[in-house]
mmCIF file of the N, C-alpha and C atoms, coordinates in Angstrom:
data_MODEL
# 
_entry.id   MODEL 
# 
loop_
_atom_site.group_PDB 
_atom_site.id 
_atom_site.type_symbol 
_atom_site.label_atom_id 
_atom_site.label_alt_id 
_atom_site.label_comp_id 
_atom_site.label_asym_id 
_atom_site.label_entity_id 
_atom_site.label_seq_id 
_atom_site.pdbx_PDB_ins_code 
_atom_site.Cartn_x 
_atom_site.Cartn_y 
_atom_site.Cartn_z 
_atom_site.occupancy 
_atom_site.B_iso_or_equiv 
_atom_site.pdbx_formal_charge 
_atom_site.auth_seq_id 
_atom_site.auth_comp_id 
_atom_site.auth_asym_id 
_atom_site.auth_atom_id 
_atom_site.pdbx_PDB_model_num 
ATOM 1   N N  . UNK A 1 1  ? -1.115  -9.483  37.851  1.00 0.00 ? 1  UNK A N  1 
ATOM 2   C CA . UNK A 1 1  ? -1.122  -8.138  37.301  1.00 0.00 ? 1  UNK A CA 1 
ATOM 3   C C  . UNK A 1 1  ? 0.012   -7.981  36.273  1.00 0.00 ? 1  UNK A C  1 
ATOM 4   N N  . UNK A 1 2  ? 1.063   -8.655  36.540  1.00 0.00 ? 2  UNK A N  1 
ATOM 5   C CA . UNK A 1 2  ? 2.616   -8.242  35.500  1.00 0.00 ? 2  UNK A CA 1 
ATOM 6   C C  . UNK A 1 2  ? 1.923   -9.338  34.116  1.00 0.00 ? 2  UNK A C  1 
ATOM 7   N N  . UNK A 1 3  ? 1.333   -10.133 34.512  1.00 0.00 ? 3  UNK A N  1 
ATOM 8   C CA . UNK A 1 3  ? 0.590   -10.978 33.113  1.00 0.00 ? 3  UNK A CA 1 
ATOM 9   C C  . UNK A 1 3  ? -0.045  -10.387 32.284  1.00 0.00 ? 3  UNK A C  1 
ATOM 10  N N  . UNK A 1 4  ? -1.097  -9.176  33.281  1.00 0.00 ? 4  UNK A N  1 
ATOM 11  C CA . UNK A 1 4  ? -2.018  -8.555  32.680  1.00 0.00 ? 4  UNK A CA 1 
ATOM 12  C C  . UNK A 1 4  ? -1.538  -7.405  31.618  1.00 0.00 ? 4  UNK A C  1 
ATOM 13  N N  . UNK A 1 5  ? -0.519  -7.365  32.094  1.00 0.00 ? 5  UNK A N  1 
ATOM 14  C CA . UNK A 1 5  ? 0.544   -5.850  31.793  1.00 0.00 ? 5  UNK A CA 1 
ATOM 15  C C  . UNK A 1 5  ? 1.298   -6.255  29.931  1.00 0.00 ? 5  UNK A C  1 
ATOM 16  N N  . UNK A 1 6  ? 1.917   -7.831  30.647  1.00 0.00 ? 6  UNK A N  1 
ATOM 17  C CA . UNK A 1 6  ? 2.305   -8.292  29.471  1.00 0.00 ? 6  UNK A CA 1 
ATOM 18  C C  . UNK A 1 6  ? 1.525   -9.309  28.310  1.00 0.00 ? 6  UNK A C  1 
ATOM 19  N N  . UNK A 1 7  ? 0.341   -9.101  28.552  1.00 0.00 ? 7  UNK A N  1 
ATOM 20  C CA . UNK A 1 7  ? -0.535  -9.477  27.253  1.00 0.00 ? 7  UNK A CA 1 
ATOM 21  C C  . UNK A 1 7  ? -1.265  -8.625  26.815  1.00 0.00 ? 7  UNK A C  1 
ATOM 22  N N  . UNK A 1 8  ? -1.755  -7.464  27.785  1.00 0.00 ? 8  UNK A N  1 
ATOM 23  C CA . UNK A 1 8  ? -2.167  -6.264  26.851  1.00 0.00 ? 8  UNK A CA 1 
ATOM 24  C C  . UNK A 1 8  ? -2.069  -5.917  25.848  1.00 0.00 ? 8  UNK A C  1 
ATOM 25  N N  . UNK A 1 9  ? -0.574  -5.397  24.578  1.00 0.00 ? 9  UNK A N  1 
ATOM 26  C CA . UNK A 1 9  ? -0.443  -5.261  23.664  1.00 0.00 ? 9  UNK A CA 1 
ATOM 27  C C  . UNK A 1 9  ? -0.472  -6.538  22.616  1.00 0.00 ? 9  UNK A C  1 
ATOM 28  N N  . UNK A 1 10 ? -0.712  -7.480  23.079  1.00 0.00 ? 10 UNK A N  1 
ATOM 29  C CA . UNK A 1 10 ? -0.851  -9.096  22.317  1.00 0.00 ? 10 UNK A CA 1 
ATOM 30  C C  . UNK A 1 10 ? -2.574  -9.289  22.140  1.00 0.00 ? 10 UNK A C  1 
ATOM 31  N N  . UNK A 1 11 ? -3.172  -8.746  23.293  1.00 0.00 ? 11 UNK A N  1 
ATOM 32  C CA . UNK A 1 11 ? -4.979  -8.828  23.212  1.00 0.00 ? 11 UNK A CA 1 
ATOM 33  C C  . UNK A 1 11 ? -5.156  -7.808  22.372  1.00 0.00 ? 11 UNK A C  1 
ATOM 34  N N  . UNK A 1 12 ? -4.394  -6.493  22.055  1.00 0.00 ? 12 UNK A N  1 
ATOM 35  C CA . UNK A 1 12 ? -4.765  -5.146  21.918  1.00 0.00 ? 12 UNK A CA 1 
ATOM 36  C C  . UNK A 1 12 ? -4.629  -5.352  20.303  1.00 0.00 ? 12 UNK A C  1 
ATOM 37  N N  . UNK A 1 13 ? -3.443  -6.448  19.638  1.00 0.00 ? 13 UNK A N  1 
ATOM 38  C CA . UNK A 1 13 ? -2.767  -6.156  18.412  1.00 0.00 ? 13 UNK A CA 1 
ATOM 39  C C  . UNK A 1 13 ? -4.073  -7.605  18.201  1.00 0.00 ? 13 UNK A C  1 
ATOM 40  N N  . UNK A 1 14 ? -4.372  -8.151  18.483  1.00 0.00 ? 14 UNK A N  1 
ATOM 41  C CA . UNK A 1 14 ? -5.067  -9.401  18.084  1.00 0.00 ? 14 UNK A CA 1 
ATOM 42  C C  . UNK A 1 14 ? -6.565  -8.845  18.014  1.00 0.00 ? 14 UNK A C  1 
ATOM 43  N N  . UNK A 1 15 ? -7.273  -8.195  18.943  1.00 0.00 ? 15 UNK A N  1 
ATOM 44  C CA . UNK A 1 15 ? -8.245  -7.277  19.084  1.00 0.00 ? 15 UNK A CA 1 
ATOM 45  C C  . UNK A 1 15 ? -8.422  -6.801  17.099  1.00 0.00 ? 15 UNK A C  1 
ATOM 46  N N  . UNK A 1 16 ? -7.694  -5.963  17.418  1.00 0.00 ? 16 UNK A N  1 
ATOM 47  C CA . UNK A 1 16 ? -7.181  -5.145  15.810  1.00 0.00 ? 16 UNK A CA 1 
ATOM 48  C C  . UNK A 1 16 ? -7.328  -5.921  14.939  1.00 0.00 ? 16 UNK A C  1 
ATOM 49  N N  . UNK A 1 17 ? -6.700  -6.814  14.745  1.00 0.00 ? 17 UNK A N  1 
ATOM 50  C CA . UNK A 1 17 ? -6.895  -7.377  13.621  1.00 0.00 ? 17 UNK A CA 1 
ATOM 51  C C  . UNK A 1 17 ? -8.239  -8.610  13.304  1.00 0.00 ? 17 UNK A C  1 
ATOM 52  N N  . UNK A 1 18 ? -8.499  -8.847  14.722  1.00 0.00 ? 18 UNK A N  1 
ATOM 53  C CA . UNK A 1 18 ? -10.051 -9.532  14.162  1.00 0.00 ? 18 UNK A CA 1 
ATOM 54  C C  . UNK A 1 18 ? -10.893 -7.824  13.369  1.00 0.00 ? 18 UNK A C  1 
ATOM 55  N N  . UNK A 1 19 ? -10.990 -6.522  14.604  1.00 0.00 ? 19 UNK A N  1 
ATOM 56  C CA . UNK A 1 19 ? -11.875 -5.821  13.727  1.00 0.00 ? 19 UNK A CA 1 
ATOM 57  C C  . UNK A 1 19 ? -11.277 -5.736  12.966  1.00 0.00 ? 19 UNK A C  1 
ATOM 58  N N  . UNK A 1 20 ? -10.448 -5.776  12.104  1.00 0.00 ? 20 UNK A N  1 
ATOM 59  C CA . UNK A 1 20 ? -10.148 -4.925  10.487  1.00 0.00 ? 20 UNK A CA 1 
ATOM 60  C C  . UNK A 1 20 ? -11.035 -6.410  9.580   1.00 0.00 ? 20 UNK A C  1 
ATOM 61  N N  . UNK A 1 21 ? -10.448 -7.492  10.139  1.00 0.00 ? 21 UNK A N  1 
ATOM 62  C CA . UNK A 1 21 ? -11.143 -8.822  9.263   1.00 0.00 ? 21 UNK A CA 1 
ATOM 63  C C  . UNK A 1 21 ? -12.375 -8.479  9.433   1.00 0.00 ? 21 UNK A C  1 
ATOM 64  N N  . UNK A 1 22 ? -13.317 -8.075  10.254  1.00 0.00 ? 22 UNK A N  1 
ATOM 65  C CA . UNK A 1 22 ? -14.347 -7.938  10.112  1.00 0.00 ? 22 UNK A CA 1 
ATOM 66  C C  . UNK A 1 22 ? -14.966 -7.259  9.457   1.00 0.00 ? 22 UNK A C  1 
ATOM 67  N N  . UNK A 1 23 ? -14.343 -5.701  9.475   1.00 0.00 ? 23 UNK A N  1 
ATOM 68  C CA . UNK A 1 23 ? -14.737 -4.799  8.859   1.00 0.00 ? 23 UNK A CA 1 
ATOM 69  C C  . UNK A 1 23 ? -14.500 -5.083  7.122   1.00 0.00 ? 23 UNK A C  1 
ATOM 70  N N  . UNK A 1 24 ? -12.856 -5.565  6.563   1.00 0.00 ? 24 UNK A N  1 
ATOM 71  C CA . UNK A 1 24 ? -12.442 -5.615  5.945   1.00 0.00 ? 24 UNK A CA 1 
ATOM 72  C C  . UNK A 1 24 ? -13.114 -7.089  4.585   1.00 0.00 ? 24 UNK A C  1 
ATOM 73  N N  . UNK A 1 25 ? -13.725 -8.273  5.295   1.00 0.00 ? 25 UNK A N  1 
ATOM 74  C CA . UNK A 1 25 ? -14.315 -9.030  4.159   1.00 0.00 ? 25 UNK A CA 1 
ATOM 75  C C  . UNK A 1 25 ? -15.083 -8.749  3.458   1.00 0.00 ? 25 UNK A C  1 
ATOM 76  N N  . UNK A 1 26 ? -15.658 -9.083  2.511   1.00 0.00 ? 26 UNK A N  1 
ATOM 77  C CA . UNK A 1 26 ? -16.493 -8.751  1.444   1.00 0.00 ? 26 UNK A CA 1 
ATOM 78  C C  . UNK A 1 26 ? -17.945 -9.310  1.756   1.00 0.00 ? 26 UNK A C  1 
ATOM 79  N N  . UNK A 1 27 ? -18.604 -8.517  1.486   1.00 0.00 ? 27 UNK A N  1 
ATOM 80  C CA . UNK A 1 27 ? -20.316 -9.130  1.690   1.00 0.00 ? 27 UNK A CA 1 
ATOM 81  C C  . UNK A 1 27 ? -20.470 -9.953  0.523   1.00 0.00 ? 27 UNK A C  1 
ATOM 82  N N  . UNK A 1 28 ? -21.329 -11.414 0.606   1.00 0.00 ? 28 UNK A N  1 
ATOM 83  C CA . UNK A 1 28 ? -21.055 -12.374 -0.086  1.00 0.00 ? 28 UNK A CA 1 
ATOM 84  C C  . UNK A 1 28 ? -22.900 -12.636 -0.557  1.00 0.00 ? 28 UNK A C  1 
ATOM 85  N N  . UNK A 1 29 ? -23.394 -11.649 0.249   1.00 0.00 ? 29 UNK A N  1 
ATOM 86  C CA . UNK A 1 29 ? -25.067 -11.353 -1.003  1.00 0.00 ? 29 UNK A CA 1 
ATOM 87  C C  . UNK A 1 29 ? -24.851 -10.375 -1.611  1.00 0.00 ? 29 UNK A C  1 
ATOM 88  N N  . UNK A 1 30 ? -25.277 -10.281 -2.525  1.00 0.00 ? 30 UNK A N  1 
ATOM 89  C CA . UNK A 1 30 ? -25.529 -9.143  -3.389  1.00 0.00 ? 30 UNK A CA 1 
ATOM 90  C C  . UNK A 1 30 ? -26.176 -7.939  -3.034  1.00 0.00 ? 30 UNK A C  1 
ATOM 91  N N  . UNK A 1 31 ? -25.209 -6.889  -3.346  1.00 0.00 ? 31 UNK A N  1 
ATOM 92  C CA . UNK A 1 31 ? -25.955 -5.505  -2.357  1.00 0.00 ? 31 UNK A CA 1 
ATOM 93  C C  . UNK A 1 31 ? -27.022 -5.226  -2.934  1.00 0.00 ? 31 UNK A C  1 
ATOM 94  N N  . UNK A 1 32 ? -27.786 -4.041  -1.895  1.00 0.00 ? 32 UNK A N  1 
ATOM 95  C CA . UNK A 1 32 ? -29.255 -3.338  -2.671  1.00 0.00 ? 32 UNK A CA 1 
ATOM 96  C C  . UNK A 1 32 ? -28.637 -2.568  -3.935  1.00 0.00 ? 32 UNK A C  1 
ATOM 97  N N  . UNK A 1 33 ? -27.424 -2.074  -3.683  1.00 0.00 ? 33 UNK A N  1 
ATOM 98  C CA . UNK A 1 33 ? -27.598 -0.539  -4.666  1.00 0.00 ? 33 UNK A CA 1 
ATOM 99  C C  . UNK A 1 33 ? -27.597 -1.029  -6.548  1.00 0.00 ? 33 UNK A C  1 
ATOM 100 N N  . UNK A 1 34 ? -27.089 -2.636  -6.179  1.00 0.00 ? 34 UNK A N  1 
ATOM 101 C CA . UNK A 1 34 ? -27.328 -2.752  -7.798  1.00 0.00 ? 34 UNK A CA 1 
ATOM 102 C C  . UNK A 1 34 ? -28.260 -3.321  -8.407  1.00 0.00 ? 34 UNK A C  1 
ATOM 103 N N  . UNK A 1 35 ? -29.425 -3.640  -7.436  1.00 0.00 ? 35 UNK A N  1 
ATOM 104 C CA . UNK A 1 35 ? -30.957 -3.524  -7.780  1.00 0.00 ? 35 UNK A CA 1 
ATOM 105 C C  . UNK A 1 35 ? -31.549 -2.095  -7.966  1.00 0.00 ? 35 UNK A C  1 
ATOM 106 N N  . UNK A 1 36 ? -30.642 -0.898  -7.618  1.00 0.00 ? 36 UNK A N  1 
ATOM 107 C CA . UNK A 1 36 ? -31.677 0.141   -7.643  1.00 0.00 ? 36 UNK A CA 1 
ATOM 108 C C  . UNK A 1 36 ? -31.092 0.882   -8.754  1.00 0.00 ? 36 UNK A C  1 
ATOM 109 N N  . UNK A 1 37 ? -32.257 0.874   -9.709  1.00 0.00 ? 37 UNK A N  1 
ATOM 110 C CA . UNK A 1 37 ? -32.608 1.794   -10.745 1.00 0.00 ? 37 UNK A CA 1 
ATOM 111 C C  . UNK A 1 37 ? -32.276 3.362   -10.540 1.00 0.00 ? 37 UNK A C  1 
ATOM 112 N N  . UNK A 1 38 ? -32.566 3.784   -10.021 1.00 0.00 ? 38 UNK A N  1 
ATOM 113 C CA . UNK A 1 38 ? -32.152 5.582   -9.758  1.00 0.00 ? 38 UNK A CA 1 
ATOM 114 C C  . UNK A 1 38 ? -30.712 5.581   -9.347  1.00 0.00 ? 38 UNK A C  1 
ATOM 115 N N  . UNK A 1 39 ? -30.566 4.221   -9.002  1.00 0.00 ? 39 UNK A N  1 
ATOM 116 C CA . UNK A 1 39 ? -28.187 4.201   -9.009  1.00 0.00 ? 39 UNK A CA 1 
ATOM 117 C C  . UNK A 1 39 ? -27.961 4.149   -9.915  1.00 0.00 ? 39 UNK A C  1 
ATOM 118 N N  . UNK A 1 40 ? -28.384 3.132   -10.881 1.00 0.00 ? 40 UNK A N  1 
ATOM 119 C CA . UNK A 1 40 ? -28.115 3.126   -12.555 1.00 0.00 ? 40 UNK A CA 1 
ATOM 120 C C  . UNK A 1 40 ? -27.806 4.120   -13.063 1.00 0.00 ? 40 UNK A C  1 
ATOM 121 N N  . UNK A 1 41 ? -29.354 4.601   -12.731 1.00 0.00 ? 41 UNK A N  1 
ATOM 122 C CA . UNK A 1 41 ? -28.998 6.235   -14.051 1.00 0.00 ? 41 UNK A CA 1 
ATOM 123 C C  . UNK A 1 41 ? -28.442 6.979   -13.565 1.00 0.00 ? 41 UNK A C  1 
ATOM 124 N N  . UNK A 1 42 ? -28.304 7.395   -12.020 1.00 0.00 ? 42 UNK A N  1 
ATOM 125 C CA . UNK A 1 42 ? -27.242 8.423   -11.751 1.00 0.00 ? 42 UNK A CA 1 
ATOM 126 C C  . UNK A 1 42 ? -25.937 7.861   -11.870 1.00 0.00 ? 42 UNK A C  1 
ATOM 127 N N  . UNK A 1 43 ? -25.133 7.030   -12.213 1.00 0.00 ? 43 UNK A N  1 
ATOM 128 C CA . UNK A 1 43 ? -24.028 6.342   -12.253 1.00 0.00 ? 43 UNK A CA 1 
ATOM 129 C C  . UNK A 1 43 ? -23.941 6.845   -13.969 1.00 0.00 ? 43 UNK A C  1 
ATOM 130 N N  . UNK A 1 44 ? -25.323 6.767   -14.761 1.00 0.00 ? 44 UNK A N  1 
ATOM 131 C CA . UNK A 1 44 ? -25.078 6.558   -16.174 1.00 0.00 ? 44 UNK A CA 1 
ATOM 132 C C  . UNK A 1 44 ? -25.019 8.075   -16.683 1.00 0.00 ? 44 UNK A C  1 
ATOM 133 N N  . UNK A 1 45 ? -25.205 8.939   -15.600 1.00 0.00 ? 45 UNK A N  1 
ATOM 134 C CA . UNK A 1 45 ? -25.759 10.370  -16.073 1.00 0.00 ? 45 UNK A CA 1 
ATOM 135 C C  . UNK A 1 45 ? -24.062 10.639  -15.576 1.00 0.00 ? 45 UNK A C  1 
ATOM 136 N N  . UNK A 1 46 ? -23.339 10.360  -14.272 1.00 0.00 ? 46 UNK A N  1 
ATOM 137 C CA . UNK A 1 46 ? -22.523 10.761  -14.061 1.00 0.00 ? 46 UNK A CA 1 
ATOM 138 C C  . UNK A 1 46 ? -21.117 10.349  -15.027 1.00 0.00 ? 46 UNK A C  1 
ATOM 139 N N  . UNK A 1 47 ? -21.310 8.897   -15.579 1.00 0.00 ? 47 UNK A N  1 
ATOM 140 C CA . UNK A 1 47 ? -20.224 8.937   -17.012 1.00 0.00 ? 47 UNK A CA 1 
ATOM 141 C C  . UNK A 1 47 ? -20.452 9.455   -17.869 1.00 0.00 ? 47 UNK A C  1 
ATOM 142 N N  . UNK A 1 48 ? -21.752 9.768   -18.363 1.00 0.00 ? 48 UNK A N  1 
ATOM 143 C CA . UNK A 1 48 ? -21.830 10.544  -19.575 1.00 0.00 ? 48 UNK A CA 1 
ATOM 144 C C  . UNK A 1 48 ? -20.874 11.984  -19.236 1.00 0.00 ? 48 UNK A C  1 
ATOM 145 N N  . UNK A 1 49 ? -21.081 12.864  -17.843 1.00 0.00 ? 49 UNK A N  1 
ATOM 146 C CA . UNK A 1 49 ? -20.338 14.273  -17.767 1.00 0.00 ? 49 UNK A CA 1 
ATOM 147 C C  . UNK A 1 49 ? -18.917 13.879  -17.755 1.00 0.00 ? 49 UNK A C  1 
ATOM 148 N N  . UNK A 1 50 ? -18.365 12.501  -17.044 1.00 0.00 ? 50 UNK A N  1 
ATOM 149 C CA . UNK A 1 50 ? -16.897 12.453  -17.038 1.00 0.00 ? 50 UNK A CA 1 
ATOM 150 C C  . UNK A 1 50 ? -16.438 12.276  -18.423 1.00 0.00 ? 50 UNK A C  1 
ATOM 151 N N  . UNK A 1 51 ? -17.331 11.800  -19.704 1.00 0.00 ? 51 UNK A N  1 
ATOM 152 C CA . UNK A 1 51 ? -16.555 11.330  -20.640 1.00 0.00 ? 51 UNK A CA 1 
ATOM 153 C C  . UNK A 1 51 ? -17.178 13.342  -21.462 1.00 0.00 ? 51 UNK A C  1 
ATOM 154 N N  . UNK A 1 52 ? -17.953 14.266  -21.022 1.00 0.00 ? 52 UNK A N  1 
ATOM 155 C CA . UNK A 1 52 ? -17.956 15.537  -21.944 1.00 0.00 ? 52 UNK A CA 1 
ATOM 156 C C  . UNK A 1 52 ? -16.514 16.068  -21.278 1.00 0.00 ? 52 UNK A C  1 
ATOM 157 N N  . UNK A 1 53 ? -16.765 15.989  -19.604 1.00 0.00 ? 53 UNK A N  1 
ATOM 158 C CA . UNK A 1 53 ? -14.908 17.069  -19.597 1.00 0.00 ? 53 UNK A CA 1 
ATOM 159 C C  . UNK A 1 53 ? -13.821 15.984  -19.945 1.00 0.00 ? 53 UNK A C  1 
ATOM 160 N N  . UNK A 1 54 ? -14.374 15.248  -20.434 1.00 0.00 ? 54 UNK A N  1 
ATOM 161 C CA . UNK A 1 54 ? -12.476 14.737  -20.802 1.00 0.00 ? 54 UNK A CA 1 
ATOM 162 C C  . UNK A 1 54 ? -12.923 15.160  -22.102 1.00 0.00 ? 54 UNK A C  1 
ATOM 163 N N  . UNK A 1 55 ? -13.921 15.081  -23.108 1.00 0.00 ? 55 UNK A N  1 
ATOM 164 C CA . UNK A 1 55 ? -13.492 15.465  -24.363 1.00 0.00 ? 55 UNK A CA 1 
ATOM 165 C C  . UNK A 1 55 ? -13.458 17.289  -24.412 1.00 0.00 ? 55 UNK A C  1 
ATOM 166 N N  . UNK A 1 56 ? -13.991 18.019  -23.306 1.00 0.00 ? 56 UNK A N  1 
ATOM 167 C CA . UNK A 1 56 ? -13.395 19.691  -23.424 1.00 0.00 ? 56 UNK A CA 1 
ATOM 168 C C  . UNK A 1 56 ? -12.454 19.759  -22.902 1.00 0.00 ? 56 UNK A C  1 
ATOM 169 N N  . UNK A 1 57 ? -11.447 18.931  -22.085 1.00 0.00 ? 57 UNK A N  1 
ATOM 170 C CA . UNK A 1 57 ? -10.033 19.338  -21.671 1.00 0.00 ? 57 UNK A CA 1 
ATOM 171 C C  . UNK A 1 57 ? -9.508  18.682  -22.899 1.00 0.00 ? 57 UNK A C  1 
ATOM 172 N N  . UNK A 1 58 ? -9.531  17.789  -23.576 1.00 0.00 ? 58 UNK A N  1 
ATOM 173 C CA . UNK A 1 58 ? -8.820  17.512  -25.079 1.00 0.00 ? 58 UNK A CA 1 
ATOM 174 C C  . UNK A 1 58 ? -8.814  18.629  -25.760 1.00 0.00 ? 58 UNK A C  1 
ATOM 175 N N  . UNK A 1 59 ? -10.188 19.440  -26.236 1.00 0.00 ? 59 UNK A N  1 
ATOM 176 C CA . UNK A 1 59 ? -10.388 20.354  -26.960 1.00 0.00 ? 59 UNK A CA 1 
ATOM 177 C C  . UNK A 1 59 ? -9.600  21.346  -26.070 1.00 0.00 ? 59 UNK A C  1 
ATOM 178 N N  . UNK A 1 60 ? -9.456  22.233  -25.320 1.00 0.00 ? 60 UNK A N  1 
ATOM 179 C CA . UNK A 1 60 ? -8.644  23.006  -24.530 1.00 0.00 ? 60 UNK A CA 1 
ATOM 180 C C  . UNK A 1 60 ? -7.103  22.725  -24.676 1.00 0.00 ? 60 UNK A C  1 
ATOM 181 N N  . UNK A 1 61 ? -6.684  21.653  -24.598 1.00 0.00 ? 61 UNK A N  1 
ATOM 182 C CA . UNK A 1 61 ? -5.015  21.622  -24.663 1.00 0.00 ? 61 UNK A CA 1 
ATOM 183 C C  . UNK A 1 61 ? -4.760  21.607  -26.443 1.00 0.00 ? 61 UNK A C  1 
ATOM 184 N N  . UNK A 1 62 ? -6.036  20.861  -27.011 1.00 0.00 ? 62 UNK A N  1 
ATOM 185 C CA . UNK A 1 62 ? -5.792  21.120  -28.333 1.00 0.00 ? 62 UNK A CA 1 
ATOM 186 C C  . UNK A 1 62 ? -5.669  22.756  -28.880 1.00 0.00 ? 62 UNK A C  1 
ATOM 187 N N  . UNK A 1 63 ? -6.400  23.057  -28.324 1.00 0.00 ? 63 UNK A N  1 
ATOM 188 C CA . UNK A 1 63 ? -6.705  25.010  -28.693 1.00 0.00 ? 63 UNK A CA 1 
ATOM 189 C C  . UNK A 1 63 ? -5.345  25.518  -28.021 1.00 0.00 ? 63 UNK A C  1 
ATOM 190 N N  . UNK A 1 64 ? -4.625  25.384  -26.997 1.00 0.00 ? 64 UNK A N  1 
ATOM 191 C CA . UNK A 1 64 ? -3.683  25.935  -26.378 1.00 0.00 ? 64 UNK A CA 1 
ATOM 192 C C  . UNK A 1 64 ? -2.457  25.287  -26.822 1.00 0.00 ? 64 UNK A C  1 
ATOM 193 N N  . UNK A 1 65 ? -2.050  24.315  -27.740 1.00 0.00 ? 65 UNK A N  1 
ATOM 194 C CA . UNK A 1 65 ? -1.436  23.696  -28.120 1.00 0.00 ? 65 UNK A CA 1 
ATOM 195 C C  . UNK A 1 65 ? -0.420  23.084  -27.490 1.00 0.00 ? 65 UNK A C  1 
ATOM 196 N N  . UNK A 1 66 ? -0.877  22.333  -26.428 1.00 0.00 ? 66 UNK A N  1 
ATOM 197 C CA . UNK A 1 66 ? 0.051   21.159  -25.651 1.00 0.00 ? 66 UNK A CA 1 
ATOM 198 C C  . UNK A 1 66 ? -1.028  19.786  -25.702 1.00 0.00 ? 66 UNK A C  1 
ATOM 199 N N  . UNK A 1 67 ? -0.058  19.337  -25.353 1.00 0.00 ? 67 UNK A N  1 
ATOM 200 C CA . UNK A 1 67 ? 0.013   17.246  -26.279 1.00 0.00 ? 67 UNK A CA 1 
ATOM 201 C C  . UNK A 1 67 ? -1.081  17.116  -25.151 1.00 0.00 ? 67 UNK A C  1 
ATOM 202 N N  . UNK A 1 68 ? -2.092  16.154  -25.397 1.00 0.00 ? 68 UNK A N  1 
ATOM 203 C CA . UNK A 1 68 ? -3.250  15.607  -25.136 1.00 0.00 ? 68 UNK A CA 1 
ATOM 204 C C  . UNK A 1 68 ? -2.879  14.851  -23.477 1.00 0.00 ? 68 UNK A C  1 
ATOM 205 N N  . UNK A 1 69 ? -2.985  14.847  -22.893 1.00 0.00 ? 69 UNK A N  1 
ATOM 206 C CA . UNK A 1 69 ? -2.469  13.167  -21.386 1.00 0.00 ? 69 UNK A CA 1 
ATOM 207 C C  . UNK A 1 69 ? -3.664  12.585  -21.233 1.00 0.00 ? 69 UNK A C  1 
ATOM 208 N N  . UNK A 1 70 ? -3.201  11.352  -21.409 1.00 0.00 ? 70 UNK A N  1 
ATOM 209 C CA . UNK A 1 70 ? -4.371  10.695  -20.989 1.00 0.00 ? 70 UNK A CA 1 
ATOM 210 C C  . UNK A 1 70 ? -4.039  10.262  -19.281 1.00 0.00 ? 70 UNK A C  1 
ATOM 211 N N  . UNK A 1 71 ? -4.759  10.201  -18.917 1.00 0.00 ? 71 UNK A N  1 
ATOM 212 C CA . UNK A 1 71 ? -4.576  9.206   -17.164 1.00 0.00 ? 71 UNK A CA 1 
ATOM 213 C C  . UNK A 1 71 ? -4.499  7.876   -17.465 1.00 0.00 ? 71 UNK A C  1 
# 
């Protein structure tokens, strides 16, 4: 029982870190979502809006007259 006591946190921390490796590697086939067409275009519809509000917050700091930031 005092064995059991003192490998607990050694099974518990070893436990842990197989799941994170598990969870954590990379899938090594190629996923569905970049066969699917309706991801495309919603991916392509959703940069087109990120690149209109970055060019109306340009226009906005330009109109209010403070310096442009880029990220």
């Amino acid at each position: 029982m005092d064995t059991l006591i003192r490998l607990a946190p050694v099974l518990g921390c070893l436990a842990m870190g197989i799941m994170m490796w598990i969870m954590m590697r990379g899938r090594h086939a190629p996923t569905r979502h970049t066969a699917d067409p309706t991801m495309q275009e919603e991916l392509n519809r959703l940069r087109a809006e990120v690149a209109l509000l970055k060019q109306e917050r340009a226009t906005v700091a330009a109109d209010a007259g403070q310096p442009r930031t880029q990220p």
